[in-house]
C-alpha positions in Angstrom: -0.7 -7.4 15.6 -0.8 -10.8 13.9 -1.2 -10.9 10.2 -4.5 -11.6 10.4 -5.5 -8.9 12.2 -2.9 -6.5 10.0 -5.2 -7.8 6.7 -8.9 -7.0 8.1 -7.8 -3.5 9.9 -8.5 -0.3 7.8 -4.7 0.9 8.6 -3.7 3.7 6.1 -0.5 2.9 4.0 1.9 4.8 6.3 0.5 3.2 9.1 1.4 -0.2 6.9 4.7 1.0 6.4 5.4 1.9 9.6 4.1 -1.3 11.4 6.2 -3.4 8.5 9.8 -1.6 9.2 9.2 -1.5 13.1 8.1 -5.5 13.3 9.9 -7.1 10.3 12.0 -4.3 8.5 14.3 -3.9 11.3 12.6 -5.9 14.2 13.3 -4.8 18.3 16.0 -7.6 18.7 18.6 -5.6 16.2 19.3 -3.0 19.0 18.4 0.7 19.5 16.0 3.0 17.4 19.2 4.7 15.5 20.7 1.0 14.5 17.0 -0.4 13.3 16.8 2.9 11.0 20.2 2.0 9.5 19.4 -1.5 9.3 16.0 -0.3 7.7 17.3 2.2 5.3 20.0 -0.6 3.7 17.5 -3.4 3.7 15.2 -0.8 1.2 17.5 1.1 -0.5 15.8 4.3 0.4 17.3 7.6 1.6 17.7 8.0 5.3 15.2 11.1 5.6 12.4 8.8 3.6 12.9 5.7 6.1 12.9 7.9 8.8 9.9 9.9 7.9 8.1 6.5 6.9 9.5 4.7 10.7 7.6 7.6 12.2 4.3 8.0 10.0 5.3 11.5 9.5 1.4 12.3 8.2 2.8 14.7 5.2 4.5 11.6 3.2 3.0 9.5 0.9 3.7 5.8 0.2 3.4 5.0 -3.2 2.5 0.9 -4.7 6.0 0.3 -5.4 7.4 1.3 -1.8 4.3 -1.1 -1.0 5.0 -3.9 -3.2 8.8 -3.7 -2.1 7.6 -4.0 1.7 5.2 -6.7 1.0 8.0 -8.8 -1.2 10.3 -8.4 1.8 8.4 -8.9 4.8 5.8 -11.0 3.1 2.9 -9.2 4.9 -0.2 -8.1 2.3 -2.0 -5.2 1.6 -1.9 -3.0 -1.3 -2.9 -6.4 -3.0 -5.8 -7.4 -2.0 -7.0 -4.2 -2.1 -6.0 -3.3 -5.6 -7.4 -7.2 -6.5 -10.9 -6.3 -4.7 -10.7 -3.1 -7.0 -10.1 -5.0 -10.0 -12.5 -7.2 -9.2 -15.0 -4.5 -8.6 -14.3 -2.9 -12.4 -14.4 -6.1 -14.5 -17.8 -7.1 -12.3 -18.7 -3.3 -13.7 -16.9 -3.7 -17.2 -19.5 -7.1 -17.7 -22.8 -5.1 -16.5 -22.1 -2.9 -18.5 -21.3 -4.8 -21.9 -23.9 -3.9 -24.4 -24.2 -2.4 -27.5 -23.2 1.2 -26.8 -19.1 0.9 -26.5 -19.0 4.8 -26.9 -20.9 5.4 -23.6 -19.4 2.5 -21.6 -15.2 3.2 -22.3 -15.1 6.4 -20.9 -17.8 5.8 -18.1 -15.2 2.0 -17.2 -12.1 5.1 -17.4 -13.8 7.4 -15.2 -14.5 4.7 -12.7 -10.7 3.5 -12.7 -9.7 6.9 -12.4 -11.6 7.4 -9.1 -10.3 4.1 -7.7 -6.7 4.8 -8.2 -7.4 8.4 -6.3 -9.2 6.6 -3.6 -6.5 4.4 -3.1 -4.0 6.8 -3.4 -5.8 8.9 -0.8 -7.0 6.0 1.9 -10.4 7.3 1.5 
């Protein structure tokens, strides 16, 4: 899968994770399954049980924005970014609609909204 493709499918984050430490993380040339795992789990600093949980999209894990962020810094693949920018984006283009006079209303409603897009994110809804 080229990076291209990686950045326009709806993969959810494990499925990110996974791809990233089977093609960059600890790519096919280092050897067998066991030495890419080793070689995975020192490159990240994680526990052996959470790389190998995360090498096999076990689906009752959850990767949180820094595991992302630490993937995407090391392998230099994207994707918790441009999401979280296109969420961002979304809030201030919401934040400036609904400037106006009645800052009581609009705080909470601008919290509310932020709240829900850090829940869908965290969910891959």
């Amino acid at each position: 899968m080229s990076e291209i493709e990686l950045e326009k499918s709806k993969m959810s984050s494990v499925e990110f994770v996974q791809y990233a430490l089977r093609s960059h993380v600890a790519p096919p040339s280092i050897g067998s399954a066991k030495t890419r795992l080793r070689h995975a789990t020192r490159r990240l600093g994680w526990t052996p049980n959470r790389t190998k949980d995360a090498w096999y999209a076990d689906p009752r894990i959850s990767i949180n924005a820094d595991e992302i962020r630490q993937i995407e810094a090391l392998t230099g693949l994207r994707y918790g970014r441009e999401e979280l920018r296109s969420v961002e984006d979304l809030i201030s283009q919401a934040d400036a609609l609904l400037m106006g006079t009645d800052e009581d209303f609009h705080r909470p409603f601008l919290t509310a909204l932020r709240a829900v897009a850090r829940l869908a994110n965290r969910a891959r809804t």
